[in-house]
C-alpha positions as CSV (number, residue, x, y, z in Angstrom):
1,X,-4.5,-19.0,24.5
2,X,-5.9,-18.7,27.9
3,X,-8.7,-16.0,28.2
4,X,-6.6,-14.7,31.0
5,X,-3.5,-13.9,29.1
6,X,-5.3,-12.6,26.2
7,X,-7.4,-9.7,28.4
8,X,-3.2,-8.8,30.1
9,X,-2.1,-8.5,26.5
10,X,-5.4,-6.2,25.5
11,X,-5.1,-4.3,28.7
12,X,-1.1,-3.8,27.9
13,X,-1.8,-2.7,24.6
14,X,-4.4,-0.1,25.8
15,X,-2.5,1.3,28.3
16,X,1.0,1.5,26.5
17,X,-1.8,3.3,23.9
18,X,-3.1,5.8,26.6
19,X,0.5,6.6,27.9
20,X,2.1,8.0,24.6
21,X,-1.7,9.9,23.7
22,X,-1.1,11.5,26.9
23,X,2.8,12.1,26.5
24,X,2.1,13.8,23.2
25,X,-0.4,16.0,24.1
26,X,1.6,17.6,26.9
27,X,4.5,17.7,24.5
28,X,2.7,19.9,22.4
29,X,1.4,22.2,25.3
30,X,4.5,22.3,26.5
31,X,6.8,23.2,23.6
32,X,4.5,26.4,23.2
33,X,4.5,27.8,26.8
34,X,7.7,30.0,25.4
35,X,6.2,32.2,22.6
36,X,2.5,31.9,22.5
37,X,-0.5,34.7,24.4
38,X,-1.5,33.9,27.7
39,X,-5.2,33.1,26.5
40,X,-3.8,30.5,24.2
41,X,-2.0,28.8,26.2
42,X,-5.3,29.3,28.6
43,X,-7.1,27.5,26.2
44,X,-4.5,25.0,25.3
45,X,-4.7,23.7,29.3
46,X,-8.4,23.8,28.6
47,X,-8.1,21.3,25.6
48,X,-5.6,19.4,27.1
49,X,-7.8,18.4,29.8
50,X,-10.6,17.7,27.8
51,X,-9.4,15.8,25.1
52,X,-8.1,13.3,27.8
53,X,-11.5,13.2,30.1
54,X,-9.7,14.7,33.2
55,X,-11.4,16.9,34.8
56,X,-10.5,20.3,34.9
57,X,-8.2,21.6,37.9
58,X,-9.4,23.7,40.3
59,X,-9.9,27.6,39.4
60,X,-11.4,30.8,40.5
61,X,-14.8,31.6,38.7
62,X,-13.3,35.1,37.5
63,X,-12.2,34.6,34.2
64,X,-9.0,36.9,34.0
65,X,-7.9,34.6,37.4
66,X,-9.0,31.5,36.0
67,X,-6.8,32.6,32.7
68,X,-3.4,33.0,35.5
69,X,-3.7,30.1,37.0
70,X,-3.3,28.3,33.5
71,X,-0.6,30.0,32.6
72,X,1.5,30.6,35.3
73,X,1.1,27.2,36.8
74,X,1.7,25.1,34.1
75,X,4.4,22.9,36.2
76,X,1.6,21.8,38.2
77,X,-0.9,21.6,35.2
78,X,1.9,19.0,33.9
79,X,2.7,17.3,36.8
80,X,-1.1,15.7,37.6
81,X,-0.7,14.5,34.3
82,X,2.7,13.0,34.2
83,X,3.5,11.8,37.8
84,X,0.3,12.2,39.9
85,X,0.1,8.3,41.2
86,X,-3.6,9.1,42.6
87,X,-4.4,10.3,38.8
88,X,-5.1,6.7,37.5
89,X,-5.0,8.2,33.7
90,X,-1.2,10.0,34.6
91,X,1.8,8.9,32.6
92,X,3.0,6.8,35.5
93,X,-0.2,5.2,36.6
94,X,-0.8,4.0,33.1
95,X,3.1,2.5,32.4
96,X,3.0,1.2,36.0
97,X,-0.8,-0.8,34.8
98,X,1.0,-2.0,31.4
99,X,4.1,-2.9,33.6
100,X,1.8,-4.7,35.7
101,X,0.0,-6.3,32.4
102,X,3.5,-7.4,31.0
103,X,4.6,-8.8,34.5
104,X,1.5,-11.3,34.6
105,X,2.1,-12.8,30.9
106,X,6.1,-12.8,31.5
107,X,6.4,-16.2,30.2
108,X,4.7,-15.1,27.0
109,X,7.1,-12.0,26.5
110,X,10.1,-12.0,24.6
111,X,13.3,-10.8,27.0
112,X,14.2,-7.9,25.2
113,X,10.2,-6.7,25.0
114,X,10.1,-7.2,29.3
115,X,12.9,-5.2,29.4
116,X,12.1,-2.3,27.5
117,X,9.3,-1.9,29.1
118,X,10.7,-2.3,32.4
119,X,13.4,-0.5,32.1
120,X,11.0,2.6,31.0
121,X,8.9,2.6,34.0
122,X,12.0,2.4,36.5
123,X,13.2,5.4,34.5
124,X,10.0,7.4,34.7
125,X,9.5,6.0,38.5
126,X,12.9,7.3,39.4
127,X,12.7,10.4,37.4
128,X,12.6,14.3,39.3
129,X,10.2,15.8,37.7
130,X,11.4,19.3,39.5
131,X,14.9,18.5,37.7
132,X,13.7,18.0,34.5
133,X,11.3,20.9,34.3
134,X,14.1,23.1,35.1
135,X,16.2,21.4,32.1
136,X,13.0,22.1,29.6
137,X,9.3,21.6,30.6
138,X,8.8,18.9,27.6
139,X,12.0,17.2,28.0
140,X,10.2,14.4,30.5
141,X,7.1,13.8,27.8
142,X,9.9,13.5,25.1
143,X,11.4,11.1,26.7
144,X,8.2,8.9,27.5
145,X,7.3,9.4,23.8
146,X,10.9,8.3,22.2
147,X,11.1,5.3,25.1
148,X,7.5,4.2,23.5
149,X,8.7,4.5,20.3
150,X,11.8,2.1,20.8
151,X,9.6,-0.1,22.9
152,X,7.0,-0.6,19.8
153,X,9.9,-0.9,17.5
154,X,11.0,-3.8,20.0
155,X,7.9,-5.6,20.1
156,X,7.8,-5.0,16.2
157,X,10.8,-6.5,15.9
158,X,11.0,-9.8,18.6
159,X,7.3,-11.0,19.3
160,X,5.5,-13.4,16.5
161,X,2.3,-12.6,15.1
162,X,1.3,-14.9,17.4
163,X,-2.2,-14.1,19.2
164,X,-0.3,-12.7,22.1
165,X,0.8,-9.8,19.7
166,X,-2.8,-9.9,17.8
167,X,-4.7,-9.0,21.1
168,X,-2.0,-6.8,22.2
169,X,-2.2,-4.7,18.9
170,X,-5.7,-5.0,19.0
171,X,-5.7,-3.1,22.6
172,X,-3.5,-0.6,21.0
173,X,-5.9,0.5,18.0
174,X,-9.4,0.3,20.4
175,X,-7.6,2.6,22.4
176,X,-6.4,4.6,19.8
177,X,-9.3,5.0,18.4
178,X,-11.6,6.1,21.0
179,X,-9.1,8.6,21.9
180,X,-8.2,10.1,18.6
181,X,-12.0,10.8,18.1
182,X,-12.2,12.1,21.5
183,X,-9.3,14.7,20.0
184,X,-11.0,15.7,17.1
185,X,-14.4,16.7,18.6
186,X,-12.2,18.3,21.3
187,X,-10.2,20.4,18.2
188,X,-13.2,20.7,16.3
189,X,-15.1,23.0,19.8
190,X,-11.7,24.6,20.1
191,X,-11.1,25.2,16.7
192,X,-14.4,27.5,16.0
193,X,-13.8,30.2,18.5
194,X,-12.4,32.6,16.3
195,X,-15.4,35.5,16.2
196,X,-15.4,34.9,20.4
197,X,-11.2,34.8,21.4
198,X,-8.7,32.4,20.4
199,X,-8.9,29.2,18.3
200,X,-6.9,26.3,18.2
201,X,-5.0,25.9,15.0
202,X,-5.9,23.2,12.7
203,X,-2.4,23.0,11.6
204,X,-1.3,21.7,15.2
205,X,-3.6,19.1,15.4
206,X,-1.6,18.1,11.5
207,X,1.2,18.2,13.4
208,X,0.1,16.3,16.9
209,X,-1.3,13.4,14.7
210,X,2.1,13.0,12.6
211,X,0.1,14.4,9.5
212,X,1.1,17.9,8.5
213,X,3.5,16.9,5.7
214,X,1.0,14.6,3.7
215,X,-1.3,17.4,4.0
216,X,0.7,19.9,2.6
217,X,1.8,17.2,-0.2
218,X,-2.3,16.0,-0.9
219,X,-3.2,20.0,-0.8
220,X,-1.5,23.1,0.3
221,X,0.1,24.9,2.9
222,X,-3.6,26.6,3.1
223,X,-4.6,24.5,6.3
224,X,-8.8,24.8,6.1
225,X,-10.9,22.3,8.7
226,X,-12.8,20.4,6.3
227,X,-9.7,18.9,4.2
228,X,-8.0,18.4,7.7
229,X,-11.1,16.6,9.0
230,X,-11.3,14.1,5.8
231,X,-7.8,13.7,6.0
232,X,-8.0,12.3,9.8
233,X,-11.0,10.6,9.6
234,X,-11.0,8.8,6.0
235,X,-7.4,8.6,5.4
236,X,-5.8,5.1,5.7
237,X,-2.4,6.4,4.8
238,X,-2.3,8.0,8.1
239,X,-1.8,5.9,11.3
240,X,-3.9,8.2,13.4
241,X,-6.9,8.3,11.3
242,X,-10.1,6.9,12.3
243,X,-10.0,4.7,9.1
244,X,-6.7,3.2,10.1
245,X,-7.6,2.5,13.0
246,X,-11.0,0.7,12.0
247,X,-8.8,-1.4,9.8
248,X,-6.5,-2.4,12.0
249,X,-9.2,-4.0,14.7
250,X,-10.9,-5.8,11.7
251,X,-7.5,-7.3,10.4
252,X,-6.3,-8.3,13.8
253,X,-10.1,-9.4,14.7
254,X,-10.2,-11.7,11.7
255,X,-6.9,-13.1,12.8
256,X,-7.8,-14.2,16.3
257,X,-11.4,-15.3,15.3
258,X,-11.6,-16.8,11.6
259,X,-15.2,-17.9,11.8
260,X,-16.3,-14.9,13.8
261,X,-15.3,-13.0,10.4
262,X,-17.6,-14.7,8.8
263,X,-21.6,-15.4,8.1
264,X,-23.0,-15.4,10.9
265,X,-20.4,-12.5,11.9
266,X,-19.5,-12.5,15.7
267,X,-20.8,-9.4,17.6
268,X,-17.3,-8.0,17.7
269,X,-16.8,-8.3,13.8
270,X,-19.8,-6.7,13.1
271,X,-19.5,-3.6,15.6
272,X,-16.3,-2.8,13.2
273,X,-18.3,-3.2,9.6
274,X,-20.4,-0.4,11.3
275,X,-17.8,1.8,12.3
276,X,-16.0,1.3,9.0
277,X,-19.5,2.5,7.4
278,X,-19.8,5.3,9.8
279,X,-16.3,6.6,8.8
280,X,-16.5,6.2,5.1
281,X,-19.6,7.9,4.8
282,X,-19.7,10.6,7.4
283,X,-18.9,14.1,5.4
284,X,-15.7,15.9,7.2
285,X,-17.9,19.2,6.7
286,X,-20.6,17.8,8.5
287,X,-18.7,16.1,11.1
288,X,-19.7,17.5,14.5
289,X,-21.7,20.5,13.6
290,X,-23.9,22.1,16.3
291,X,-27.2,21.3,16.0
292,X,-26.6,18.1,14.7
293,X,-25.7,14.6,15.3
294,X,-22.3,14.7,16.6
295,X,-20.0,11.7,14.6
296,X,-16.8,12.0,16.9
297,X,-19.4,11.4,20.3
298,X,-21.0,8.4,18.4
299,X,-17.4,7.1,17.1
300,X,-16.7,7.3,20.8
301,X,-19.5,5.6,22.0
302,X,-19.3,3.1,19.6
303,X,-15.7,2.3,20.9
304,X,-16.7,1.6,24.3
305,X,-19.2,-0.8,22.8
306,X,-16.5,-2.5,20.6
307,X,-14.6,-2.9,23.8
308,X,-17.0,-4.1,25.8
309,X,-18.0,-7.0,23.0
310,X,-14.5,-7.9,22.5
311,X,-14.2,-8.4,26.5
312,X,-17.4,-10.3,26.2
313,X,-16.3,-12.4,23.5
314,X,-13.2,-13.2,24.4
315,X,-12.1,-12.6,27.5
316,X,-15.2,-12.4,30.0
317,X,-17.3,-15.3,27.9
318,X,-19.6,-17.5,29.9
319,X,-18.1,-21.1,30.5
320,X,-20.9,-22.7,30.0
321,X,-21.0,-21.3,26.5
322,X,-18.2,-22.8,25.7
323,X,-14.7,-21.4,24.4
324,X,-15.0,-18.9,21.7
């Protein structure tokens, strides 16, 4: 496979990742703007924001202002996320990238994959915004999240395991999981403000990451950080988990690069044997304590590097070292 096509079908991946993070994050705000306290929702916007690296919207430095504006302006809070094109991180900016991705490798794309995904981002291009908030502010982030759903079942059911698929899942999970540790240490700030307002609940981030009934069924309804925590990071019956993840890069890294996966490993195989270390050992108690090292910033840092070596490796190599 041509270097070229490999980095479209990494790049795809990662942004058909970063579009359904960002979809169900909003869903979640979204669905509690009806019956939840002003300075939750307050702090919900504030956590939203963060957990995706935006920066925060413009607000007055009085606190009880600052607090209206995130309520009462949630449409707009929603829209720079969903439809802003100058927001290169929106919904649309990112489908309209892993359009773009999809359009350059079309010869390498099953028809029915092309036009799922195409067919998506003319809806989302086309959609009012102003319409659909007035049918149900989550209704547009529901539909992204069901149309990325049927577009992953599509890919899961036409493309070969080819390498094509292999660096597109593998875009997918290094995306994943620098994201999903960007949420926890987001939740795990959020989550500890109890003594000083409102906290974020530990059983909504079960329930963002797809998790609360396996909780309930490995413990309790009793929702308590540290089994939440191990459950998300060490889990790897749970999709979202850092574990998961980690597995997933090293299966799809040992597929596209035999030799590399073994002695003398390649730089990108090895990058995952530490982060699989790094999540097995870390103790969920522990995990992102003040005062201390914080696991979720390293896990994220140590994504960026992954990516970077993968890039290197793969897509970005030198010619005069010769293919990988």
């Amino acid at each position: 496979m041509l270097a070229r096509v490999a980095g479209e079908f990494y790049w795809m991946g990662r942004y058909l990742e970063r579009t359904e993070h960002t979809a169900r994050l909003l869903e979640h705000q979204l669905s509690r703007l009806v019956d939840s306290p002003a300075d939750e929702l307050a702090l919900g916007w504030s956590a939203v924001y963060r957990a995706l690296r935006q920066p925060a919207p413009d607000m007055s430095e009085d606190a009880d202002e600052a607090e209206v504006f995130l309520v009462a302006d949630a449409y707009t809070l929603a829209g720079g996320l969903v439809e802003a094109k100058a927001n290169q991180d929106s919904v649309l900016s990112c489908w309209t990238s892993a359009r773009e991705c999809a359009r350059q490798v079309r010869p390498q794309l099953p028809l029915r994959v092309w036009t799922c995904l195409n067919q998506g981002f003319l809806w989302l291009q086309e959609n009012d915004f102003a319409e659909s908030w007035a049918v149900g502010p989550a209704s547009v982030v529901a539909e992204v999240i069901d149309r990325m759903r049927l577009l992953a079942g599509v890919v899961d059911d036409r493309m070969p395991r080819d390498d094509a698929w292999r660096f597109l899942e593998l875009g997918r999970f290094v995306e994943r999981l620098s994201q999903h540790a960007i949420l926890l240490d987001t939740w795990n700030e959020y989550g500890r403000r109890g003594a000083a307002g409102p906290a974020m609940a530990w059983s909504d981030l079960l329930r963002l990451c797809g998790a609360y009934e396996l909780y309930c069924r490995a413990h309790s309804m009793a929702v308590r950080r540290e089994r939440v925590l191990d459950l998300l990071i060490r889990n790897p019956e749970v999709p979202r988990s850092l574990r998961f993840c980690v597995q997933r890069i090293g299966d799809r890294l040992a597929a596209v690069d035999p030799k590399g996966a073994r002695y003398p490993l390649a730089p990108p195989h090895r990058a995952v044997l530490r982060l699989a270390a790094a999540v097995e050992i870390e103790e969920p108690a522990q995990a992102g304590e003040p005062g201390g090292s914080n696991f979720f910033a390293a896990v994220e840092r140590d994504g960026t590097a992954l990516h970077d070596l993968i890039m290197g490796t793969y897509v970005d190599y030198s010619v005069l070292g010769g293919a990988p």
